[in-house]
N, C-alpha and C positions, 0 to 999 in steps of 0.2 A: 388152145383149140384153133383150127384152121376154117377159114371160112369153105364154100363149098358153092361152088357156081356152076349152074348146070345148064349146057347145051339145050337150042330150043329142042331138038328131036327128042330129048333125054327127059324134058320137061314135058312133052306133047304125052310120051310112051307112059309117065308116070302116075299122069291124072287122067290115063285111059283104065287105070287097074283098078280092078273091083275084088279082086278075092283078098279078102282080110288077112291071110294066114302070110301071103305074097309079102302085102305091100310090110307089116311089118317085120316080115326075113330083109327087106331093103332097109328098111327104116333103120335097123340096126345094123347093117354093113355101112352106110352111110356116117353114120355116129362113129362107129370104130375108125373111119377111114379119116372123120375130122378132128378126132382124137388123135388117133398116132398114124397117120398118113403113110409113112414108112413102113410103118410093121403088118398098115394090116392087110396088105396087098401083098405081090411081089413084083420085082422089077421083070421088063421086057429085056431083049437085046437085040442084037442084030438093028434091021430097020424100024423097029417097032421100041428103038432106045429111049428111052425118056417119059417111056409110057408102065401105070402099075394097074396093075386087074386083082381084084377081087370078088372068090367066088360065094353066090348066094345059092342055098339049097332050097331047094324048095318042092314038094310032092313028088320026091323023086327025078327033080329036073334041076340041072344045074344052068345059072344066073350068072354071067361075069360083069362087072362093073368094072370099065377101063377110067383110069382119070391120070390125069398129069397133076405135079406138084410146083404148083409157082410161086417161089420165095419173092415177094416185094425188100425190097434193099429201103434199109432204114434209114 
């Protein structure tokens, strides 16, 4: 499992949300992304290389969660 570190905006915007139904459509994008990080995104290209988005549904509105993957060297 991969750790998960999140940007202050990212952390300001998360403990702004109140509808229950929301936070945990993230709650479990989150969990899948620090489970298998690779799969549960898909990759960017172009100038946006390096970058993976995963999308969250939610009351008919779509949620993308952008993160980067950074391997620490053992």
């Amino acid at each position: 499992m991969y750790e998960l570190r999140y940007k202050p905006p990212a952390e300001k915007y998360l403990k702004k949300l109140i509808e229950k139904g929301l936070i945990a459509s993230y709650r479990d994008a989150l969990l899948k992304i620090s489970e298998d990080p690779y799969g549960a995104g898909e990759a960017k290209t172009g100038d946006l290389e390096g970058i993976y988005c995963c999308d969250v549904y939610y009351s008919k509105t779509n949620y993308e969660i952008a993160y980067q993957i950074l391997e620490e060297g053992g």
